[in-house]
C-alpha positions as CSV (number, residue, x, y, z in Angstrom):
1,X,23.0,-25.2,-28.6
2,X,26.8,-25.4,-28.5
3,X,29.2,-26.8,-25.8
4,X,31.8,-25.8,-24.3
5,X,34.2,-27.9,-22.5
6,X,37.7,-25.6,-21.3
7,X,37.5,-22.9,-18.9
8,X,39.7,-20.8,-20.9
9,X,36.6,-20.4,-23.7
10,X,36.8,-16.7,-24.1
11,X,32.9,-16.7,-23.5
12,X,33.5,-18.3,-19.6
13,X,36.0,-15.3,-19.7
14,X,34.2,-12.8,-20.8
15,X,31.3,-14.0,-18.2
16,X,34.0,-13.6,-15.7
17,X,35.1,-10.0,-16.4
18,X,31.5,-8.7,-16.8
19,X,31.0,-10.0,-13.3
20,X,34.1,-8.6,-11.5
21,X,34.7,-5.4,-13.6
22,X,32.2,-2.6,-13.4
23,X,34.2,-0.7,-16.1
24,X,34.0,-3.4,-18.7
25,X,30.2,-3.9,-17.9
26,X,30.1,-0.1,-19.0
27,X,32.3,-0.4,-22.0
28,X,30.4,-3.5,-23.2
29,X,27.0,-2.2,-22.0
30,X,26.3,-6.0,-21.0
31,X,25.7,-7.3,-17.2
32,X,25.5,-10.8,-16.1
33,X,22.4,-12.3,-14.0
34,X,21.6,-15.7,-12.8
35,X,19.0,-17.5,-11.9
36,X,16.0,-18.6,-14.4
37,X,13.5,-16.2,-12.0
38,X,15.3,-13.5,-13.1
39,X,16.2,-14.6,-16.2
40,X,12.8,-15.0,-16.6
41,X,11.7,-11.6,-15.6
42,X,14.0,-9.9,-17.9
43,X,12.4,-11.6,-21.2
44,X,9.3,-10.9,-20.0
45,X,10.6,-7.3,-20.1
46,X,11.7,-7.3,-23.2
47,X,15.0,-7.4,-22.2
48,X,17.4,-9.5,-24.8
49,X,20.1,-11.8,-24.1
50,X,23.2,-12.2,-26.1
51,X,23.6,-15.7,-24.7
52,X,23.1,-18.0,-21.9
53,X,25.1,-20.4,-20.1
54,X,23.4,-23.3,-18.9
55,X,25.0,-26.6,-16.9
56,X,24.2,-29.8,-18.8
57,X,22.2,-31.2,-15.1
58,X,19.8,-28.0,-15.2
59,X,16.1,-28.5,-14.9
60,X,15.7,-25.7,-18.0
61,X,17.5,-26.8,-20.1
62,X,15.3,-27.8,-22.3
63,X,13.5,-24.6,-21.7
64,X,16.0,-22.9,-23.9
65,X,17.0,-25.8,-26.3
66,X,15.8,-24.1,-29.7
67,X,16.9,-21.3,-28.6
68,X,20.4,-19.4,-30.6
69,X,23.3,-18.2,-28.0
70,X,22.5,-21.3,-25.6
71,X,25.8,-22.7,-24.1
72,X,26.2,-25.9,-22.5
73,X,28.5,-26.4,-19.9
74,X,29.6,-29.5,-17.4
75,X,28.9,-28.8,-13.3
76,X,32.6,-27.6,-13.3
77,X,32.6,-25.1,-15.3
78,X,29.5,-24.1,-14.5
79,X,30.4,-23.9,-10.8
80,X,33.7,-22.0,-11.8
81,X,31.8,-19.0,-13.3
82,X,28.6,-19.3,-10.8
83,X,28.0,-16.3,-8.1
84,X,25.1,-18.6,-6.2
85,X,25.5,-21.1,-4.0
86,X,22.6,-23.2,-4.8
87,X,22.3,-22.5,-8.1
88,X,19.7,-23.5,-10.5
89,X,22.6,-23.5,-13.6
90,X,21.6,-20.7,-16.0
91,X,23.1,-17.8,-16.4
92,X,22.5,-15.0,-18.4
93,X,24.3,-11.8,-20.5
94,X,22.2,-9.1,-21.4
95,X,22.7,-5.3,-23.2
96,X,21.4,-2.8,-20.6
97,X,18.3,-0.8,-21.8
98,X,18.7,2.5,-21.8
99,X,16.7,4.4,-19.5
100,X,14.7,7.5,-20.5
101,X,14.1,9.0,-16.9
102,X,12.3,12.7,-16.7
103,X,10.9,14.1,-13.8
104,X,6.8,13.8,-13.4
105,X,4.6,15.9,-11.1
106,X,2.6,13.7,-8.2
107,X,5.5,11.6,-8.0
108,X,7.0,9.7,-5.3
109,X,11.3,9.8,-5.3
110,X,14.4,8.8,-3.7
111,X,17.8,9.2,-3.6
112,X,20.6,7.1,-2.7
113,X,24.1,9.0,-1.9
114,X,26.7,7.1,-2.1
115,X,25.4,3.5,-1.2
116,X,27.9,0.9,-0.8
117,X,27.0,-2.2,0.2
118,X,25.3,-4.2,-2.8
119,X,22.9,-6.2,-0.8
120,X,22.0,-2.6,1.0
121,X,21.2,-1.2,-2.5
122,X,19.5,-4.1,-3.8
123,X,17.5,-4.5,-1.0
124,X,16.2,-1.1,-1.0
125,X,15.2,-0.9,-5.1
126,X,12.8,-4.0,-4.0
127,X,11.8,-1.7,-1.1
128,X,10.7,1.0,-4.0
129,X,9.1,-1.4,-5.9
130,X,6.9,-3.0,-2.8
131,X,6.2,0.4,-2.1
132,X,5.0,2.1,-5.2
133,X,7.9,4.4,-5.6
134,X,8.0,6.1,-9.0
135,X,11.7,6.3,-9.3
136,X,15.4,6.1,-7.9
137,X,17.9,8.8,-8.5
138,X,21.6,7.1,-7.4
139,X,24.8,9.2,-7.2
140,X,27.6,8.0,-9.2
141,X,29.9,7.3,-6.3
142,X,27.3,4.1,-4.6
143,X,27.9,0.9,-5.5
144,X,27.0,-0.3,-9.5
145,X,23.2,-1.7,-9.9
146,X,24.4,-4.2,-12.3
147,X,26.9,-5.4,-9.4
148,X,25.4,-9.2,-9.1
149,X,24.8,-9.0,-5.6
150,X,22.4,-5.8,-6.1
151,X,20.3,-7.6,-8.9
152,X,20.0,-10.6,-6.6
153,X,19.2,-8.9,-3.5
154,X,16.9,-7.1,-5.5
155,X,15.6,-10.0,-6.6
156,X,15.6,-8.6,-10.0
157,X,13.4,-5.4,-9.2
158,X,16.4,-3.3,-10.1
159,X,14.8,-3.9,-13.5
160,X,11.7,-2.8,-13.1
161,X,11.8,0.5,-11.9
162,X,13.1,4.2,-13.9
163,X,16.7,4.6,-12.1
164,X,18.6,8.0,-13.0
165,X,22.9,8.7,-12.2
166,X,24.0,11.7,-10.8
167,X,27.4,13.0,-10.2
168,X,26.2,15.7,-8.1
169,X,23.1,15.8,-5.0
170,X,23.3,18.9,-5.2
171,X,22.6,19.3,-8.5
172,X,19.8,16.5,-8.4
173,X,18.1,18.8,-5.2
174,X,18.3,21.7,-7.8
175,X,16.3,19.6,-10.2
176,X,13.7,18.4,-8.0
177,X,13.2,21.8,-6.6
178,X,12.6,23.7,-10.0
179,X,10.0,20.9,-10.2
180,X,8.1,21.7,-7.5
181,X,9.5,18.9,-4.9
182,X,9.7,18.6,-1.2
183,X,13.3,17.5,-0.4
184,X,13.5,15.5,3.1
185,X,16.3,13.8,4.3
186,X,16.9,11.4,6.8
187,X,19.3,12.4,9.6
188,X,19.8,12.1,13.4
189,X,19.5,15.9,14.1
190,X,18.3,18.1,17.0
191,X,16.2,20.0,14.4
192,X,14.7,16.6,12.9
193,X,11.0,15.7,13.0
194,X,10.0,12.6,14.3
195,X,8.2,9.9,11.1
196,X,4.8,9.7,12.4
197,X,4.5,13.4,12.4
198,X,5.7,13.8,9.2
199,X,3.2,15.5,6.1
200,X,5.0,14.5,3.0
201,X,3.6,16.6,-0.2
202,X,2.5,14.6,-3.2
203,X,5.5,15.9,-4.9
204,X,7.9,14.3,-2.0
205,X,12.0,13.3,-2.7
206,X,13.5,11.6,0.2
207,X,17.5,11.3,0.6
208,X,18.8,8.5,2.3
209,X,22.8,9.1,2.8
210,X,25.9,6.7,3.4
211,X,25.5,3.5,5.3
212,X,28.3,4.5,8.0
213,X,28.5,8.6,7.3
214,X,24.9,9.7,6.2
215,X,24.5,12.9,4.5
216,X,26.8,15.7,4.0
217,X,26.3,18.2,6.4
218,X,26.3,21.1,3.5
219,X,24.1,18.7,1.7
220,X,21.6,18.9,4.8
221,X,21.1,23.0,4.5
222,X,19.6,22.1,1.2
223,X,16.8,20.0,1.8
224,X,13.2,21.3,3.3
225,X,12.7,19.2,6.1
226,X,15.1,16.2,7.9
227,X,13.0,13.3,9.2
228,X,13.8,10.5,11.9
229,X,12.7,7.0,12.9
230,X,12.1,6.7,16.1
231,X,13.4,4.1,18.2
232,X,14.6,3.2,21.6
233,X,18.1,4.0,23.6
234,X,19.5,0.3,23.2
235,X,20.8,0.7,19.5
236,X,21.7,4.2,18.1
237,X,20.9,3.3,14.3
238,X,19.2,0.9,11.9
239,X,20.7,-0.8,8.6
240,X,19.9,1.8,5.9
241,X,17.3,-0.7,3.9
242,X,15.1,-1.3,7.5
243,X,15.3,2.5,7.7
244,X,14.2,3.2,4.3
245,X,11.8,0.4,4.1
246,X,9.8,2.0,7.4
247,X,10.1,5.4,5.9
248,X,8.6,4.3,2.6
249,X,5.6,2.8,4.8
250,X,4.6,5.6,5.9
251,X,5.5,7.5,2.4
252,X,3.1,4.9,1.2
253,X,0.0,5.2,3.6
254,X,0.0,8.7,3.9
255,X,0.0,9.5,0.1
């Protein structure tokens, strides 16, 4: 273990800039986590850290003291660097893995167009996990999953699920179609079939569009069928990780 003692270490900085800058988290290929659950969940995936940075009045830390790449620091720095606000003082920098993700037949799928609210996205990935979804297809324009609010919203199941980039829907709908894939999308349209009357196919994508501007309207023409959630006249809309979670429900029970 080493120590650091000045805020101006370049480590403490370089913490800093991975967890404000989603441009240097793609030039370094690094992202910062926190917490020793996720931490914890990461290893177990065979995930590697380049280091850690642990307060000197954490519980684990001892946990890690053999360990190489272990920084100790006081509560102040600690709390300088620290995105939590009761925080168990271990933080974590890890290389992204890269993801190998190929469409499969008999698959379950979403997609996320342009997402934008970190604690939206992260909530829905732990949605897809809960719910046995097979993988998550995210246009470039929604909000980074190695943002540190989506990992902890996601409670760290960002990691544990195939996730593929897209610049282009239309392009992904393309894809899925040449394999074979019912596109639905979810939409408040005249045309729209209500959830519970819904047959998804056992090759089934489902889009879920923009929190405040839902899905293109050319985007729409594309897809096989638009789906609903019914509800009743005293709200016009739910937050778009309710609505996915209820749609992926009744994804889940019906196939």
């Amino acid at each position: 273990m080493d120590i650091i003692t000045s805020n101006s270490n370049k480590t403490i900085q370089l913490v800093k800039k991975l967890y404000s800058d989603k441009k240097y988290r793609d030039e370094t290929n690094m992202f910062v986590v926190e917490t020793y659950r996720v931490i914890k969940q990461l290893l177990i995936n065979e995930y590697k850290f380049n280091f850690l940075i642990i307060a000197n009045n954490s519980k684990y830390l001892n946990d890690f003291k053999n360990k190489e790449n272990v920084y100790v620091v006081n509560e102040h720095i600690f709390d300088s660097i620290s995105n939590v606000v009761n925080t168990d003082g271990i933080i974590g920098v890890f290389n992204k893995i890269k993801n190998n993700f190929v469409f499969q037949q008999n698959k379950k799928y979403i997609i996320l167009d342009k997402i934008q609210n970190p604690n939206n996205l992260g909530s829905i990935i732990r949605n897809c996990v809960a719910f046995n979804i097979d993988g998550i297809i995210v246009t470039n324009d929604s909000v980074d999953i190695y943002n540190i609010n989506v990992i902890r919203s996601s409670m760290g199941a960002v990691f544990f699920i195939p996730i593929k980039f897209s610049t282009s829907l239309i392009q992904i709908i393309k894809e899925l179609k040449e394999n074979q894939y019912k596109i639905y999308a979810t939409a408040i349209e005249n045309t729209a079939t209500d959830l519970k009357h819904v047959k998804f196919e056992k090759n089934s994508a489902i889009i879920f569009g923009n929190e405040g501007n839902g899905i293109n309207k050319n985007d729409l023409k594309l897809c096989d069928e638009i789906i609903y959630i019914p509800i009743n006249n005293k709200i016009d809309s739910l937050n778009i990780a309710s609505s996915v979670s209820i749609v992926l429900w009744e994804l889940n029970r019906k196939i």
